[in-house]
C-alpha positions in Angstrom: -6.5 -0.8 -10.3 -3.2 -3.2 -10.1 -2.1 -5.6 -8.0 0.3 -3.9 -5.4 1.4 -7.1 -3.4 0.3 -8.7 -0.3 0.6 -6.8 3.2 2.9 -8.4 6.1 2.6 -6.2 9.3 2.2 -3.3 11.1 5.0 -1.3 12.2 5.6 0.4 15.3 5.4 3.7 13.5 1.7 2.3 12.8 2.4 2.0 8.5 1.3 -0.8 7.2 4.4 -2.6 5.1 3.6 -4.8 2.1 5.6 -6.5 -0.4 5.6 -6.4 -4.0 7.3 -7.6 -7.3 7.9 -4.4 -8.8 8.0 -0.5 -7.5 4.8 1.5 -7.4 4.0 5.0 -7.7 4.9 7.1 -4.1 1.3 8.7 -3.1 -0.7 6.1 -5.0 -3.6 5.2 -3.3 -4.0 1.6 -1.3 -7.0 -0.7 -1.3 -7.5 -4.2 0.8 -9.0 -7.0 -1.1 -12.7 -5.2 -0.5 -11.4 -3.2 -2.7 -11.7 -0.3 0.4 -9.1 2.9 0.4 -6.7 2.0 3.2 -3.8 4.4 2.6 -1.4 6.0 0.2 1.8 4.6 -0.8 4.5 6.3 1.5 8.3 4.9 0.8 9.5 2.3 -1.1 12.9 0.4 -0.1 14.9 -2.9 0.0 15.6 -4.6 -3.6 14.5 -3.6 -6.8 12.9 -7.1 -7.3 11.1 -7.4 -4.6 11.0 -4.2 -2.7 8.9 -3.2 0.2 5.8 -0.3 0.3 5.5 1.5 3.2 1.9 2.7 3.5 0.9 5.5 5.6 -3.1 4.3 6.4 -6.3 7.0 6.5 -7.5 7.7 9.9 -11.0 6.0 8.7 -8.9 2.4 8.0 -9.1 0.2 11.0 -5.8 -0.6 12.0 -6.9 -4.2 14.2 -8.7 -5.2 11.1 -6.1 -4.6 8.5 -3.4 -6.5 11.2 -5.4 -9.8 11.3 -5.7 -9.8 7.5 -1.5 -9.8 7.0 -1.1 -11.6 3.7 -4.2 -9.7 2.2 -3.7 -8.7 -1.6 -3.5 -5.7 -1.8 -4.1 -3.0 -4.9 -3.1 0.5 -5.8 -4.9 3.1 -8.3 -2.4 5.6 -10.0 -4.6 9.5 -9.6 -4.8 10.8 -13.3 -1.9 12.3 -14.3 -2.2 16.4 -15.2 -0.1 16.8 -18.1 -1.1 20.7 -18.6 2.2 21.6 -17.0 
């Protein structure tokens, strides 16, 4: 797992939006700082320095939890790559 960024709110489409210092992998999965799956990485936008993650969150992640902890690190683990294409 790698550092994602920290999360900064919950939009009213109910995605959580983070920010980061470099751009990660559309569909990766999302994990708080428990190191529990939250979501999968949805669309990335703003600068290429810093950009923002839109992350669409699993039905099981509790959405009142994850908005108290805004400013939680947050971490993302790439699924293996199939390279029998």
């Amino acid at each position: 797992m790698k550092l994602l960024g920290k999360s900064l709110h919950i939009a009213n489409s109910g995605k959580l939006i983070a920010r980061t210092t470099k751009t990660p992998s559309p569909g990766a999965i999302v994990f708080n700082s428990n190191k529990k799956k939250i979501g999968k990485v949805g669309y990335v936008f703003g600068p290429t320095a810093h950009p923002y993650v839109s992350i669409r969150l699993f039905r099981s992640a509790n959405r009142d939890e994850i908005a108290k902890k805004c400013g939680e690190k947050l971490a993302e683990f790439f699924p293996p790559v199939d390279n029998d294409i």
